[in-house]
C-alpha positions in Angstrom: 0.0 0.0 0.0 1.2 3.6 -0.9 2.2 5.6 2.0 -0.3 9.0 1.7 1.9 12.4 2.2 0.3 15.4 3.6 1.7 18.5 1.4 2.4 21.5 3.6 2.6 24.0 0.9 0.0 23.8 -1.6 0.1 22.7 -5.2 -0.2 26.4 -6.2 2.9 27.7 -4.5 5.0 24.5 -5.8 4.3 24.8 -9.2 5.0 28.9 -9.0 8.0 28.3 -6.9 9.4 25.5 -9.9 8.6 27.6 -12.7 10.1 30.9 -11.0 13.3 28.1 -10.7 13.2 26.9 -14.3 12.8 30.5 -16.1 16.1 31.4 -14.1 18.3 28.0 -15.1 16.4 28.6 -18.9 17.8 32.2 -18.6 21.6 31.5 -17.9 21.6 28.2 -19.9 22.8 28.9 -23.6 20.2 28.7 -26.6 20.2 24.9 -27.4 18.5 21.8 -26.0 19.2 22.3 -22.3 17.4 25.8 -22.5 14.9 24.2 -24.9 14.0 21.4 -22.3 13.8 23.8 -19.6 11.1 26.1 -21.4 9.1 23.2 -22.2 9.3 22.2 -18.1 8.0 25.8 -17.7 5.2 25.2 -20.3 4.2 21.9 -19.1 3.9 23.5 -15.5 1.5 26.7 -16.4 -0.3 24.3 -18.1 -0.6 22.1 -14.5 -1.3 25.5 -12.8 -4.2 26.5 -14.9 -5.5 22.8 -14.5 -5.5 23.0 -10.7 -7.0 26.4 -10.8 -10.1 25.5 -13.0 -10.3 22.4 -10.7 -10.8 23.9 -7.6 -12.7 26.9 -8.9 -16.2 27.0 -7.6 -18.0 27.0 -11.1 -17.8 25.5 -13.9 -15.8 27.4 -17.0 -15.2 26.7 -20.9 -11.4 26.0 -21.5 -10.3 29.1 -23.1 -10.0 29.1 -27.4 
């Protein structure tokens, strides 16, 4: 059976406090694959954030066009 953790800071904060991490590193890195990877880490995790938001809004909303 999977041990359950409790998260202290909530998913909100994490995913801000990674992608806040990842612009920097994407920032100093040199234009190539590393920098590449890192932007697409970023991407992936706005995408996470707006996916938490709209599930733990109150009402129901369209996906944006």
């Amino acid at each position: 059976m999977r041990r359950r953790v409790k998260q202290s800071v909530p998913l909100r904060d994490r995913l801000l406090a990674f992608i806040h991490a990842m612009r920097e590193r994407a920032e100093l890195a040199p234009p190539g694959r590393e920098r590449d990877a890192l932007l697409k880490k970023v991407k992936k995790a706005e995408t996470a954030m707006e996916v938490e938001q709209r599930v733990n809004s109150s009402g129901q909303q369209e996906p944006p066009e």
